[in-house]
C-alpha positions, 0 to 999 in steps of 0.5 A, spaced: 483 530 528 478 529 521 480 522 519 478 519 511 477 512 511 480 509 503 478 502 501 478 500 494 474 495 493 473 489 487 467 484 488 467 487 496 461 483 498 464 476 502 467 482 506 463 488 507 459 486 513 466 485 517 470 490 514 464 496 515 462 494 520 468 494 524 469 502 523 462 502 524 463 501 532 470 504 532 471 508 538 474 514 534 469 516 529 471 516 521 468 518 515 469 513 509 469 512 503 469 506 497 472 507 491 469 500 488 473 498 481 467 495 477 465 490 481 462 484 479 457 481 484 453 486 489 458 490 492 454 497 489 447 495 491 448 492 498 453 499 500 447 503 497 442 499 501 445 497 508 451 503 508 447 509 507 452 513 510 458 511 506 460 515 501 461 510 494 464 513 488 462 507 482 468 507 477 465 501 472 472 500 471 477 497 474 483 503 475 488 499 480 490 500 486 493 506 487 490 510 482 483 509 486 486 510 493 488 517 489 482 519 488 480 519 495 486 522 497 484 529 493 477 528 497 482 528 503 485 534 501 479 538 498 475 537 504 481 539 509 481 532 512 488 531 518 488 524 516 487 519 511 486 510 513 488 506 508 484 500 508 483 493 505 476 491 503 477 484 505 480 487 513 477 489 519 480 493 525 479 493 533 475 498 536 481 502 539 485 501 533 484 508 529 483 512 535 490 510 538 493 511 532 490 518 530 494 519 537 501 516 536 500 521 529 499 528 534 505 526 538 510 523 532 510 527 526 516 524 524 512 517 521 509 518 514 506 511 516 503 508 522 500 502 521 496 497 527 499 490 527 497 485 522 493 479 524 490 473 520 482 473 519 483 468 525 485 473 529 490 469 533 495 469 529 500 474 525 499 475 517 505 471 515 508 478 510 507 482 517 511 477 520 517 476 515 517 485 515 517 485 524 522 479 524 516 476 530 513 470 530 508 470 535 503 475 538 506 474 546 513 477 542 511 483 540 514 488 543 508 491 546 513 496 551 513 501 545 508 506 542 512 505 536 517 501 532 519 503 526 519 498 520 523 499 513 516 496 510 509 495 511 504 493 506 498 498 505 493 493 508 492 498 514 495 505 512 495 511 518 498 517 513 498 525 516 495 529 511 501 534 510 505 528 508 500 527 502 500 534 501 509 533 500 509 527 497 503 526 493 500 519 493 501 513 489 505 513 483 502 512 475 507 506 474 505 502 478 497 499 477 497 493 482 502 491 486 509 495 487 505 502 489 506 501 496 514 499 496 514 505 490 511 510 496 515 508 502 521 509 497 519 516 497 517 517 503 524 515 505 527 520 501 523 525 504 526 523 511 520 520 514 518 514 517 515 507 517 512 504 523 507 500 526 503 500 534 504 493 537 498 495 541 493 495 536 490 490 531 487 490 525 485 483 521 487 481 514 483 475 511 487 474 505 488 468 501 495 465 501 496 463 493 503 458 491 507 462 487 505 460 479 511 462 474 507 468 471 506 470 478 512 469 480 515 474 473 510 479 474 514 480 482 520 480 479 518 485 474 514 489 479 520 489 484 525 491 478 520 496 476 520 499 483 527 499 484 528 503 477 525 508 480 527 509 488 529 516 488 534 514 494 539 511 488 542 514 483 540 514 477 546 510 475 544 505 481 537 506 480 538 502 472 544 498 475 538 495 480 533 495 475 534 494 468 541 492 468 539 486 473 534 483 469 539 482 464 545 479 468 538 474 471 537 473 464 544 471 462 545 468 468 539 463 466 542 462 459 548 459 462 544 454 466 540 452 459 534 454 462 532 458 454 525 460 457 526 463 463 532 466 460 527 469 454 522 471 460 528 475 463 529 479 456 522 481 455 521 484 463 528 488 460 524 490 455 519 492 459 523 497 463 526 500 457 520 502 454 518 505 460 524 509 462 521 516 460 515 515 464 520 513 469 525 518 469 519 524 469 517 521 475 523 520 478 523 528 478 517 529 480 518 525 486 524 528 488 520 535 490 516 537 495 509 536 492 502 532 492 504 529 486 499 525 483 492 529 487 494 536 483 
């Protein structure tokens, strides 16, 4: 099975060497690619002086999360690749991480999604997201009995997907810029009757940095998460605004009965956001609901 390594990178450098060099002595060989969004530091020069043989498309500009990924998923499907790995710039993975994975895909078609245990950059604890989505709280309790367990959700920092999944369900969607595709996409998978998992016996090291939640931060997840909502095809249309918009409005009133004016006004104008991309949300709820590689056409 031909595997394409994806990595979208932004200022990749405090990471290059730990994350390449991890694929690099990988027990299952990969091809990669870095999709760099305009980076600022010496990403470019160090992949071009050090990492010869990886395939680096500078864009100059930064074309979010998805919309990157997506350009080496039409590589993927052009070059008649069996799989694609998503991977975060600042991750790195074990030796026999891919290669068992690789293998759970060949026996397991039914997982759209296989993804390795997520561990902190210190390697001895888990990711604290990865955790909250298992329901585990320490490594000894990982239930490494099982090849598989399924997931209702895991994030895209590692991303094992069959190549005749994006070929059904497309790749990341055009509403979402940065933050919500990956929710957005297992929606979709979902609707499509695949399934999310992970392999307890395999590890992959996620050296992000945990940030308190400001207010702005904190409004632009609830519109994410709003968004995304908005537009999950396993709701009806009817649902899908009742989750969407109509909730935002009920938070805002809400707000206004505790006398809090500003968040109340904050609430209105993520509302308004979502109304004014409601042509773009129903295109693209109709795109989503057929068999197709939407977005890498």
């Amino acid at each position: 099975m031909r595997v394409l390594v994806i990595i979208v990178s932004y200022n990749f450098e405090p990471w290059i060497e730990r994350c390449l060099g991890s694929l690099s002595e990988s027990d299952y060989p990969v091809d990669t690619i870095v999709i760099d969004n305009g980076s600022k530091d010496h990403t470019i020069e160090r992949i071009q002086t050090s990492y010869p043989h990886i395939r680096l498309i500078d864009n100059q500009s930064n074309l979010g999360f998805g919309k990157a990924n997506n350009i080496g998923m039409q590589i993927a499907l052009s070059e008649k690749y069996e799989a694609v790995f998503l991977m975060n710039q600042d991750a790195w993975v074990a030796r026999n991480t891919i290669e068992e994975l690789v293998k759970l895909l060949k026996t397991r078609p039914e997982f759209g999604i296989l993804s390795p245990v997520h561990l902190t950059a210190s390697e001895d604890h888990l990711d604290p997201g990865f955790s909250d989505y298992t329901q585990v709280a320490e490594i000894a309790n990982l239930p490494n009995h099982t090849p598989i367990v399924p997931l209702p959700f895991v994030n895209a920092a590692f991303w094992m997907i069959p190549i005749e999944v994006l070929k059904k369900v497309g790749g990341f969607s055009s509403l979402f810029y940065h933050y919500g595709e990956d929710k957005d996409f297992i929606n979709r998978l979902r609707f499509h009757q695949y399934q999310i998992g992970y392999s307890p016996n395999v590890f992959g090291c996620h050296d992000r940095e945990y940030r308190p939640m400001t207010h702005q931060k904190y409004l632009h997840t609830e519109y994410v998460y709003h968004l995304s909502e908005y537009a999950n095809i396993n709701h009806s249309l009817l649902k899908a605004f009742a989750l969407g918009p109509l909730a935002v409005i009920k938070k805002a009133v809400k707000a206004l009965c505790l006398g809090k004016i500003t968040l109340c006004s904050n609430y209105l104008k993520i509302f308004c956001q979502l109304i004014g991309k409601s042509k773009h949300v129903y295109s693209c709820r109709q795109s989503h609901m057929k068999l197709q590689p939407n977005y890498l056409l």
